[in-house]
TIVO-2410 file (N, C-alpha, C; in nm, 3 decimals):
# residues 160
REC num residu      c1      c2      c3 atome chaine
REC   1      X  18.762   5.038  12.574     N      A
REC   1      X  18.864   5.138  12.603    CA      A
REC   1      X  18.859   5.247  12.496     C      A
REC   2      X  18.862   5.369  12.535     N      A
REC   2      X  18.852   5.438  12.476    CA      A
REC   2      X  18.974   5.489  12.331     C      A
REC   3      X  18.993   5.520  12.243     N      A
REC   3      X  19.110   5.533  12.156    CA      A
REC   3      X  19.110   5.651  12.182     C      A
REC   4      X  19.279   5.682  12.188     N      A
REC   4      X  19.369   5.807  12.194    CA      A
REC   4      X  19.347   5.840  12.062     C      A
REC   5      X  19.313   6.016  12.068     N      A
REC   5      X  19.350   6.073  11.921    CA      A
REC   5      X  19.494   6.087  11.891     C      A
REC   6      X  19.508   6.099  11.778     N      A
REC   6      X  19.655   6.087  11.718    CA      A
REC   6      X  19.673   6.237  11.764     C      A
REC   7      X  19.805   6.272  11.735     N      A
REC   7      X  19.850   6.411  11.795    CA      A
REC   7      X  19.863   6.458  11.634     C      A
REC   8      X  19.848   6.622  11.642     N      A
REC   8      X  19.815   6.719  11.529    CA      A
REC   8      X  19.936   6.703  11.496     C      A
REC   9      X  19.960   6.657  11.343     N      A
REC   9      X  20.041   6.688  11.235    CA      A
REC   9      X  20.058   6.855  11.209     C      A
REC  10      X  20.007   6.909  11.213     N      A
REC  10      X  20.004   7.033  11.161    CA      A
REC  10      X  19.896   7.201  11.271     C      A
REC  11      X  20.017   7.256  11.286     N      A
REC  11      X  19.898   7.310  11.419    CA      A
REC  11      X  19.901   7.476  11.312     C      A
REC  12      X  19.751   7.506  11.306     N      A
REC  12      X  19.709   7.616  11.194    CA      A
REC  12      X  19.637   7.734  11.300     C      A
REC  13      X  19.750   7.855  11.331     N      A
REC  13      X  19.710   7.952  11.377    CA      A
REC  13      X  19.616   8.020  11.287     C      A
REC  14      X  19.537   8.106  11.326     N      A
REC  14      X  19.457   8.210  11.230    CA      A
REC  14      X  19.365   8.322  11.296     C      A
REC  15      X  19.413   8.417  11.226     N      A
REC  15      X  19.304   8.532  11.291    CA      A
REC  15      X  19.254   8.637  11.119     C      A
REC  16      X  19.119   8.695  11.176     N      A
REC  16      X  19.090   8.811  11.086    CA      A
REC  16      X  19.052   8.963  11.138     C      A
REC  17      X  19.101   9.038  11.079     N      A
REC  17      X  19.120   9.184  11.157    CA      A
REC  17      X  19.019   9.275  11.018     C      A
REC  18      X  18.957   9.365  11.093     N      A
REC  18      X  18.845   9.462  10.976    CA      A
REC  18      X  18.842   9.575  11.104     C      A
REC  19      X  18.857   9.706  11.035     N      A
REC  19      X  18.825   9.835  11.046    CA      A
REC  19      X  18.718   9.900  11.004     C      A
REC  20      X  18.627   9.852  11.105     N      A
REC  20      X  18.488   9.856  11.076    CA      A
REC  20      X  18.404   9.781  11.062     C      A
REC  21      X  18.291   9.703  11.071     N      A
REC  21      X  18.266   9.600  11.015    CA      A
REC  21      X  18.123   9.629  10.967     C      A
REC  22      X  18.092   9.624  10.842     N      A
REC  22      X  18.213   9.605  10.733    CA      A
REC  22      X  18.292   9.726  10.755     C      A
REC  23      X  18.378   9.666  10.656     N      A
REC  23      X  18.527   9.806  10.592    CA      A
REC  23      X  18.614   9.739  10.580     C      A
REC  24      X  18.709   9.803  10.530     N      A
REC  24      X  18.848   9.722  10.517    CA      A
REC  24      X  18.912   9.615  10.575     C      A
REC  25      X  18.943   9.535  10.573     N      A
REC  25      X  18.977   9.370  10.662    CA      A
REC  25      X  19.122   9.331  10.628     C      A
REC  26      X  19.150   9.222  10.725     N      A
REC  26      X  19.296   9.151  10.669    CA      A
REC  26      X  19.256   8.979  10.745     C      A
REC  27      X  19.316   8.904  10.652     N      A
REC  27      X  19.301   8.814  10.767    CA      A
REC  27      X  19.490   8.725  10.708     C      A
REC  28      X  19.481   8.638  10.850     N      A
REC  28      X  19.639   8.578  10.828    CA      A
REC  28      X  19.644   8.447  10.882     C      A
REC  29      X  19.767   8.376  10.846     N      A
REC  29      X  19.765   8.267  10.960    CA      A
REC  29      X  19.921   8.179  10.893     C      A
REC  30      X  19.905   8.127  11.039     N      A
REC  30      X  20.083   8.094  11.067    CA      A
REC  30      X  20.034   7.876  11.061     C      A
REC  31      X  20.139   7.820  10.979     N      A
REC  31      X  20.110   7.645  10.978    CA      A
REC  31      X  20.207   7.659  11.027     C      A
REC  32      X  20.215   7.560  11.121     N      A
REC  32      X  20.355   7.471  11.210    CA      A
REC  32      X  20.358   7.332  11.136     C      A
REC  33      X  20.436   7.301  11.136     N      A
REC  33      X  20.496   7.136  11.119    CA      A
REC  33      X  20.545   7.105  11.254     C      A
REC  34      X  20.501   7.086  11.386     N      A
REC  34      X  20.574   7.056  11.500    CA      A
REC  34      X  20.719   6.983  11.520     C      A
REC  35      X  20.684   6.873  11.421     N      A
REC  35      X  20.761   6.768  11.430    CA      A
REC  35      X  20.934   6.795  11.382     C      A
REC  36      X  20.896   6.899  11.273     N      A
REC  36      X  21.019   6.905  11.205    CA      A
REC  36      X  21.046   7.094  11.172     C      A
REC  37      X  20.991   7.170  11.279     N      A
REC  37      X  20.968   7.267  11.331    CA      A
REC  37      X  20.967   7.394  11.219     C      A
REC  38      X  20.893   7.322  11.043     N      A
REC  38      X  20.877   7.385  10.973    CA      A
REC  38      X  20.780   7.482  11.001     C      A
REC  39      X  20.765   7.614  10.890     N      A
REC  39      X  20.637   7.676  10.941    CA      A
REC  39      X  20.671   7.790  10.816     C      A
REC  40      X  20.520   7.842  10.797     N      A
REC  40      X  20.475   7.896  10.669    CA      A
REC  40      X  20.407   8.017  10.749     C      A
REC  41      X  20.386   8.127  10.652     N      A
REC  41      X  20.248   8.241  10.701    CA      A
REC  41      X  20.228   8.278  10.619     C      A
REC  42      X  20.075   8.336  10.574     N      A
REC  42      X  20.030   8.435  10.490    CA      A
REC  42      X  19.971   8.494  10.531     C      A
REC  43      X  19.924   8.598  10.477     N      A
REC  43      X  19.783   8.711  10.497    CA      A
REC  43      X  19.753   8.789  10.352     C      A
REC  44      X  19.663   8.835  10.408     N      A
REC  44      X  19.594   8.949  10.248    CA      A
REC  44      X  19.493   9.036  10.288     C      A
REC  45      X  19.420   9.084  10.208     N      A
REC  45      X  19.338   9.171  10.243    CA      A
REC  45      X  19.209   9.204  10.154     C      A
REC  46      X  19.109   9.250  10.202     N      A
REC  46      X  18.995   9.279  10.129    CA      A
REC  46      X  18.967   9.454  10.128     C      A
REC  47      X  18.893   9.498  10.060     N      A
REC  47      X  18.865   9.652  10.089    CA      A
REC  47      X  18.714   9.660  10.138     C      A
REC  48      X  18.619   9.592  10.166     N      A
REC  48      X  18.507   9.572  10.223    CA      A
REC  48      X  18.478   9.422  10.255     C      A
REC  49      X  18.466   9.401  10.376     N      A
REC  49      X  18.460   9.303  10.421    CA      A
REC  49      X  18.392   9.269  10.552     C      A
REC  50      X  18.416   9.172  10.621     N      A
REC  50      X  18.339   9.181  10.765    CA      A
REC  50      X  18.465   9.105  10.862     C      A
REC  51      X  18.458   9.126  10.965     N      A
REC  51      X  18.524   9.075  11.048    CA      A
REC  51      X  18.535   8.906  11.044     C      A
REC  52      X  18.362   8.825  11.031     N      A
REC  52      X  18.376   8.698  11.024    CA      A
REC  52      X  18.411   8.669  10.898     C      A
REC  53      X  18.404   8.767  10.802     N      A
REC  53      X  18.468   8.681  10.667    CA      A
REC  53      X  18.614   8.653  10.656     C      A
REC  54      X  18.676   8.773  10.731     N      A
REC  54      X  18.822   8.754  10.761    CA      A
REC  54      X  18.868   8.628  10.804     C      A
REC  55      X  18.802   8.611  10.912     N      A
REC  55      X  18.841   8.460  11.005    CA      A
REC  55      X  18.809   8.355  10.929     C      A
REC  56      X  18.752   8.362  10.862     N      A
REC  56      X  18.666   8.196  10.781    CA      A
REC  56      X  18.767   8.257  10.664     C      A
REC  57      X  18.810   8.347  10.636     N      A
REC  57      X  18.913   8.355  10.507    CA      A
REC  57      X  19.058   8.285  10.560     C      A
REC  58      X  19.101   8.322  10.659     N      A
REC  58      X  19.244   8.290  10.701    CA      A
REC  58      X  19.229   8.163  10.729     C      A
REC  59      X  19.130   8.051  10.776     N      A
REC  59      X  19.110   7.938  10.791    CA      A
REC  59      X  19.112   7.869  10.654     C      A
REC  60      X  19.025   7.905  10.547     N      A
REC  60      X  19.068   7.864  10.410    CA      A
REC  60      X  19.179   7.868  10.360     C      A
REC  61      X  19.257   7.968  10.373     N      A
REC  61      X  19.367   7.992  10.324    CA      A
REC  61      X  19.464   7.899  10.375     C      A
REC  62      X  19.498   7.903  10.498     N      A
REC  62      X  19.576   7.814  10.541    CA      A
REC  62      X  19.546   7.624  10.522     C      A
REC  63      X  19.433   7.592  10.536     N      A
REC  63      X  19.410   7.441  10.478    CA      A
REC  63      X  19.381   7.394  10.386     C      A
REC  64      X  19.394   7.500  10.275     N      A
REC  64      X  19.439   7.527  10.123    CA      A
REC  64      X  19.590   7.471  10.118     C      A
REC  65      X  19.687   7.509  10.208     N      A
REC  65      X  19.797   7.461  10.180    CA      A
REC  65      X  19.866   7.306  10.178     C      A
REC  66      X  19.762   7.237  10.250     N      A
REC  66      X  19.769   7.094  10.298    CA      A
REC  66      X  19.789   7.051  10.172     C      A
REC  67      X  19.850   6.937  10.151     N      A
REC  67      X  19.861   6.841   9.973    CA      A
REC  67      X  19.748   6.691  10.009     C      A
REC  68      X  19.761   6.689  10.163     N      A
REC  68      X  19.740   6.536  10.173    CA      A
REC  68      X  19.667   6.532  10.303     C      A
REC  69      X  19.561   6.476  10.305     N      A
REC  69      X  19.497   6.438  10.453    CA      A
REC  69      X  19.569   6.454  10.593     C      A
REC  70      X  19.539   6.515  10.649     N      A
REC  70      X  19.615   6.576  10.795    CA      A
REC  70      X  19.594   6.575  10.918     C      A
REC  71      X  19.608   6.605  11.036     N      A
REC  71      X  19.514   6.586  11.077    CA      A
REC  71      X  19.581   6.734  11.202     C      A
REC  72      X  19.466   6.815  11.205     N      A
REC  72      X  19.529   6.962  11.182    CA      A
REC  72      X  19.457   7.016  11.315     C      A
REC  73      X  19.558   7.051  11.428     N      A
REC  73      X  19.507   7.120  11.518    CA      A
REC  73      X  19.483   7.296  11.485     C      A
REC  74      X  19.360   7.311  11.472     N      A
REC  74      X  19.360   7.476  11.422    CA      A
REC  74      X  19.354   7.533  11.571     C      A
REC  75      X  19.393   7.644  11.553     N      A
REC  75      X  19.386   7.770  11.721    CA      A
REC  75      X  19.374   7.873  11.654     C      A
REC  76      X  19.218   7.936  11.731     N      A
REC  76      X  19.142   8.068  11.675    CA      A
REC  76      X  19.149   8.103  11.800     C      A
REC  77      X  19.125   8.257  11.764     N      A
REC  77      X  19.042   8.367  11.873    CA      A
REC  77      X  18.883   8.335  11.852     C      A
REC  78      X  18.830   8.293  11.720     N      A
REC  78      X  18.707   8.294  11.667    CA      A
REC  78      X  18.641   8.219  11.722     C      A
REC  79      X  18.511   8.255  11.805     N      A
REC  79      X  18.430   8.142  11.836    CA      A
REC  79      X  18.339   8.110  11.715     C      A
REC  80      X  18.322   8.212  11.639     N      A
REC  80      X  18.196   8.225  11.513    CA      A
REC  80      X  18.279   8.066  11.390     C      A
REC  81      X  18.392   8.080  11.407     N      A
REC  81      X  18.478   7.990  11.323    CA      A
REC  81      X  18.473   7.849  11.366     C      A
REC  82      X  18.489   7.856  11.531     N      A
REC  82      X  18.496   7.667  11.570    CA      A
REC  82      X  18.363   7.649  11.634     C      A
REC  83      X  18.252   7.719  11.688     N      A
REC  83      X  18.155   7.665  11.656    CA      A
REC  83      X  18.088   7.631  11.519     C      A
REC  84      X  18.101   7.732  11.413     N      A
REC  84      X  18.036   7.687  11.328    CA      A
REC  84      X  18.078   7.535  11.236     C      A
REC  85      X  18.202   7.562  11.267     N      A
REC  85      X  18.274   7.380  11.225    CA      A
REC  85      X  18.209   7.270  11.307     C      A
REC  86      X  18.224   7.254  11.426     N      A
REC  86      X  18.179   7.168  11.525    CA      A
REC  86      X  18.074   7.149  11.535     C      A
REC  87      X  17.975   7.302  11.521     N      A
REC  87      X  17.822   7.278  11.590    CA      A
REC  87      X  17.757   7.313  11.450     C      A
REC  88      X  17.744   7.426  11.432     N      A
REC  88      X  17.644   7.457  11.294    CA      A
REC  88      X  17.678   7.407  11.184     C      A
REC  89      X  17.770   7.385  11.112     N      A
REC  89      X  17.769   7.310  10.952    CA      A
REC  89      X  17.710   7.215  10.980     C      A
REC  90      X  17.687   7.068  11.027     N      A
REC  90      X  17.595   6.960  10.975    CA      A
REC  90      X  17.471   7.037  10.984     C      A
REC  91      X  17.412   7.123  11.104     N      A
REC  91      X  17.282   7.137  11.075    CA      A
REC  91      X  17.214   7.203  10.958     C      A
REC  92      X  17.316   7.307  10.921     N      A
REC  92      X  17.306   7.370  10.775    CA      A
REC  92      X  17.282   7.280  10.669     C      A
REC  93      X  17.396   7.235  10.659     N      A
REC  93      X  17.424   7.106  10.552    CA      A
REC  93      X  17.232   7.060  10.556     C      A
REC  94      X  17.217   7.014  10.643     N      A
REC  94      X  17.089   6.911  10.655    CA      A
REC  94      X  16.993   7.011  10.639     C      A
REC  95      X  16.924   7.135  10.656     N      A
REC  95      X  16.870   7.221  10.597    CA      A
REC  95      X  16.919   7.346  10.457     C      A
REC  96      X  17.001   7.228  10.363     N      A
REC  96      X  16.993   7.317  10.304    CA      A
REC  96      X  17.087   7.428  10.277     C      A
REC  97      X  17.188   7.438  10.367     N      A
REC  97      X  17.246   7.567  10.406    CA      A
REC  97      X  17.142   7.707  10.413     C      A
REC  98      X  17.110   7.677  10.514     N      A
REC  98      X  17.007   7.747  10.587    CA      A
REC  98      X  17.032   7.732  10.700     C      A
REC  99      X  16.992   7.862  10.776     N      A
REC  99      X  17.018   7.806  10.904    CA      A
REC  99      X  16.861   7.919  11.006     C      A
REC 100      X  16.808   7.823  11.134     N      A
REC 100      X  16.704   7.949  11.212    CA      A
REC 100      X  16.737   8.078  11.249     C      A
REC 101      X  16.602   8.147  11.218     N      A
REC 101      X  16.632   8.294  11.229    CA      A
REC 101      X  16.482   8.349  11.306     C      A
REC 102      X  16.414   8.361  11.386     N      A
REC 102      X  16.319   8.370  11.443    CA      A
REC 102      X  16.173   8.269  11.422     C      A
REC 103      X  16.244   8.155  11.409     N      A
REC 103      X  16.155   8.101  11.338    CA      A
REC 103      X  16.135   8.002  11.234     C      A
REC 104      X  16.203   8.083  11.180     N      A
REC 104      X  16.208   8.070  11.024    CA      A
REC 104      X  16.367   8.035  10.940     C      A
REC 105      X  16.371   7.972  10.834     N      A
REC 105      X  16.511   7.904  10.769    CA      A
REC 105      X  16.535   8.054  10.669     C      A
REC 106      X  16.652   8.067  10.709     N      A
REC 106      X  16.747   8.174  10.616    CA      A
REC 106      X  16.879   8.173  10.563     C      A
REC 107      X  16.895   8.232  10.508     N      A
REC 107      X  17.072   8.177  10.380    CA      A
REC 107      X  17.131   8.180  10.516     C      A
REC 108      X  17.244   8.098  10.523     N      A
REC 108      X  17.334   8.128  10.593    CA      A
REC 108      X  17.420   8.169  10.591     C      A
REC 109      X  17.517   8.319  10.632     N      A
REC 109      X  17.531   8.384  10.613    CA      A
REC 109      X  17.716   8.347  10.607     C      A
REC 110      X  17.784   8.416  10.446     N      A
REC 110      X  17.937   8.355  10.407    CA      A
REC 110      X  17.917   8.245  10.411     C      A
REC 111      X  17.812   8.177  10.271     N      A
REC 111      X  17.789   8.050  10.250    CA      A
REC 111      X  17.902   8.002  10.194     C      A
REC 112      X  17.951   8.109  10.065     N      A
REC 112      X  18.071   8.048   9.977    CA      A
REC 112      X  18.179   8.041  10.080     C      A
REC 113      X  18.206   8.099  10.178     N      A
REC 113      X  18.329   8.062  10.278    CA      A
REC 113      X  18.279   7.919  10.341     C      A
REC 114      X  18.223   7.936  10.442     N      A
REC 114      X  18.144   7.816  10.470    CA      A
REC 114      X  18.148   7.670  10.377     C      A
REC 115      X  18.111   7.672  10.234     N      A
REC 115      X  18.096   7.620  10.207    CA      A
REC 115      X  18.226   7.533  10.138     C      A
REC 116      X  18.326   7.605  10.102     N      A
REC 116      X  18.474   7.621  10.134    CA      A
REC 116      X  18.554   7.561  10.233     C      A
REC 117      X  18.527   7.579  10.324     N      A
REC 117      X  18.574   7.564  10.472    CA      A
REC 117      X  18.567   7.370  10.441     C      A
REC 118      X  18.366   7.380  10.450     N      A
REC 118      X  18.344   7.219  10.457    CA      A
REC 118      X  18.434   7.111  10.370     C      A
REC 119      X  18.438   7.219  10.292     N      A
REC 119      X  18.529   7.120  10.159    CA      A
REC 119      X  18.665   7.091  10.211     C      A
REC 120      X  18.702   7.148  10.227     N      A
REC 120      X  18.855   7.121  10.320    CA      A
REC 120      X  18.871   7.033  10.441     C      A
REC 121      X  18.796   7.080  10.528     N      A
REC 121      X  18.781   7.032  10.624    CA      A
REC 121      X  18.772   6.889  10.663     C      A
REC 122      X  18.686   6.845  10.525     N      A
REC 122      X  18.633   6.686  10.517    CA      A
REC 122      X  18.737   6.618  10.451     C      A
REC 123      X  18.829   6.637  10.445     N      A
REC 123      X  18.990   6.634  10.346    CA      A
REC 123      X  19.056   6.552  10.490     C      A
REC 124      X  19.045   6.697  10.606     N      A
REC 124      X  19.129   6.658  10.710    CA      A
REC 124      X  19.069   6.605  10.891     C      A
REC 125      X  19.168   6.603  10.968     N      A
REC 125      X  19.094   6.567  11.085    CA      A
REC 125      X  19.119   6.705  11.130     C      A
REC 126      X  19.021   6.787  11.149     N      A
REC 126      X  19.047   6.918  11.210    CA      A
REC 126      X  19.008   6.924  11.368     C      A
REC 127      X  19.060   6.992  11.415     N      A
REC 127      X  19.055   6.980  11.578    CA      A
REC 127      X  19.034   7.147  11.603     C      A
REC 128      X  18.939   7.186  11.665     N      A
REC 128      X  18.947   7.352  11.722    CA      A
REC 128      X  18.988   7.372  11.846     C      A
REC 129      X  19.059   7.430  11.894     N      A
REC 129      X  19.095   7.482  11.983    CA      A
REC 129      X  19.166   7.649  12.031     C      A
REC 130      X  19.019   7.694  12.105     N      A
REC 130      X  19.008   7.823  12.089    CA      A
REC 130      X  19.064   7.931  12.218     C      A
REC 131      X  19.114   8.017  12.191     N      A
REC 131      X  19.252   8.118  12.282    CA      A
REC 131      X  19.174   8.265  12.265     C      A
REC 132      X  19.146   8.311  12.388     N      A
REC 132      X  19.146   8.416  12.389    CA      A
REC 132      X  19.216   8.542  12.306     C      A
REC 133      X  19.109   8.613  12.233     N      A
REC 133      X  19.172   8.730  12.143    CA      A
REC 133      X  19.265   8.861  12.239     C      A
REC 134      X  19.386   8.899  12.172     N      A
REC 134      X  19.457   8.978  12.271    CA      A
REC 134      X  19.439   8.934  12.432     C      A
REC 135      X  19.521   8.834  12.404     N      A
REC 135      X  19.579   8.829  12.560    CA      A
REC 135      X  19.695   8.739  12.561     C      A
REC 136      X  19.799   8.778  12.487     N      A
REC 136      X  19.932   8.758  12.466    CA      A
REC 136      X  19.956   8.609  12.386     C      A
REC 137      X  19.906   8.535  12.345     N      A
REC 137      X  19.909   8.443  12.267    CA      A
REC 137      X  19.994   8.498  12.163     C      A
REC 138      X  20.106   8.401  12.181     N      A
REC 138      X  20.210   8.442  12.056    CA      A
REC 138      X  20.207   8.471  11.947     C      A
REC 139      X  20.135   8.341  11.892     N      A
REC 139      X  20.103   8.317  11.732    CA      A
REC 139      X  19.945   8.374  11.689     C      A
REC 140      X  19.893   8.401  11.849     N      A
REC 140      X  19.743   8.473  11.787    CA      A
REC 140      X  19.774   8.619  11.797     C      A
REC 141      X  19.839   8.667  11.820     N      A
REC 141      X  19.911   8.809  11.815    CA      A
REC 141      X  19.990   8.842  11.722     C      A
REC 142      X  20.055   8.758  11.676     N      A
REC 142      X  20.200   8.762  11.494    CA      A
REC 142      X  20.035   8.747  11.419     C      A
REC 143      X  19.962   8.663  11.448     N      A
REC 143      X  19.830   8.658  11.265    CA      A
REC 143      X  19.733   8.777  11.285     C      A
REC 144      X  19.689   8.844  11.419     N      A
REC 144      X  19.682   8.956  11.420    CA      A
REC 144      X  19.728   9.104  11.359     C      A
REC 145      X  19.878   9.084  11.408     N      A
REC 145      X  19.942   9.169  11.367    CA      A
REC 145      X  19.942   9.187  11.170     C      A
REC 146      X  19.959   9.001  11.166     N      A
REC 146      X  19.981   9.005  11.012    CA      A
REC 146      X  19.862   9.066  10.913     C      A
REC 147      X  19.698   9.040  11.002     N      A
REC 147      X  19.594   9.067  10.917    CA      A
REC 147      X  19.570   9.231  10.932     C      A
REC 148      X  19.628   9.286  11.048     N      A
REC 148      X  19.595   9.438  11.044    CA      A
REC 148      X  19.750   9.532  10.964     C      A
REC 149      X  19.811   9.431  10.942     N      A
REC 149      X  19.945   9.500  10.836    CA      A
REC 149      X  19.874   9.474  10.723     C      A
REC 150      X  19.772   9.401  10.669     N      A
REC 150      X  19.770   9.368  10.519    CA      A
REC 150      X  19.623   9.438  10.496     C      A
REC 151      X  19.571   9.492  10.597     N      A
REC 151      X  19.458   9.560  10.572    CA      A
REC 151      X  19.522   9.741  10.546     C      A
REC 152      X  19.630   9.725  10.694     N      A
REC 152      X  19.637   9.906  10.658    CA      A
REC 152      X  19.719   9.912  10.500     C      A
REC 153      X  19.784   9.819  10.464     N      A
REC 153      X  19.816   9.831  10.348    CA      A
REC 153      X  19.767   9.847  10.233     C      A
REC 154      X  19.669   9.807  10.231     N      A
REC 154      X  19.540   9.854  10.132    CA      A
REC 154      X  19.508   9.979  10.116     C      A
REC 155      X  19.548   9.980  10.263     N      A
REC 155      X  19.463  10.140  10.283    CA      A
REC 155      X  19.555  10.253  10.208     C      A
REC 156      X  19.679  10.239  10.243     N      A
REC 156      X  19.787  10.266  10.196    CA      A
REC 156      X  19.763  10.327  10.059     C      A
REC 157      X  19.786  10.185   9.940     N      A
REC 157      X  19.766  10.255   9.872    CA      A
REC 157      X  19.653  10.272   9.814     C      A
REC 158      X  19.554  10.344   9.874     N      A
REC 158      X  19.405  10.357   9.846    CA      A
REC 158      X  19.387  10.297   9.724     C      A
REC 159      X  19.355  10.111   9.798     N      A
REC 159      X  19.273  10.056   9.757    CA      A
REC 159      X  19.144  10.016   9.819     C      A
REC 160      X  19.107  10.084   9.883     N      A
REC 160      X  19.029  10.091  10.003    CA      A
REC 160      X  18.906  10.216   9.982     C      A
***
């Protein structure tokens, strides 16, 4: 018989927003406590950045906040974010952090995020589950909103 997964302790919205890519970025993200209908957000910002560093930033950030093994339903717009959890990190890992490129083994690219990510990750039971970008998703629309407020803010005060 098959075993039921336990249900997510902790459900970790996240998105990353860049004006340009590269150029200026924000990334954000909202933790739920379901159970006891706590909930946290942050965001920040970079002045050159890339769109996927955003997303693999707001994912760190937020399972940075964990104290204790979890077991953490994340929800992205990012496919670049929950495939590379699911599908590409072991193969990296096992080459090296490297990954194919016509052929041939090459850095893989936002290793230190990446490599970040793994570290956390192996902490918790992470679960991906991925929502269409802009198309009314509540909480993927508030970490949206939050990563393109903390980017134009940069801009603001030309730190950018």
């Amino acid at each position: 018989m098959a075993r039921v997964r336990d249900a997510a302790e902790v459900v970790l919205f996240t998105d990353g927003a860049c004006s340009g890519n590269p150029g200026p970025g924000g990334w954000a993200y909202i933790l739920r406590h379901p159970e006891s209908g706590r909930e946290s957000s942050d965001s920040g910002a970079e002045p050159q950045t890339t769109n996927n560093r955003m997303e693999l930033t707001a994912v760190v950030e937020g399972l940075r906040q964990l104290k204790r093994p979890t077991v953490v339903e994340l929800v992205t717009d990012s496919v670049y974010v929950g495939t590379g959890l699911s599908e590409w990190l072991p193969k990296w890992k096992q080459q090296g952090w490297r990954r194919r490129e016509k052929g041939r083994l090459v850095p893989v690219k936002n290793e230190d995020l990446w490599r970040e990510l793994d570290r956390l990750a192996t902490a918790h039971d992470v679960r991906f589950t991925h929502v269409a970008g802009h198309s009314g998703h509540p909480e993927n629309e508030r970490c949206d909103q939050l990563a393109v407020e903390a980017y134009r803010d940069l801009q603001r005060r030309g730190a950018v």
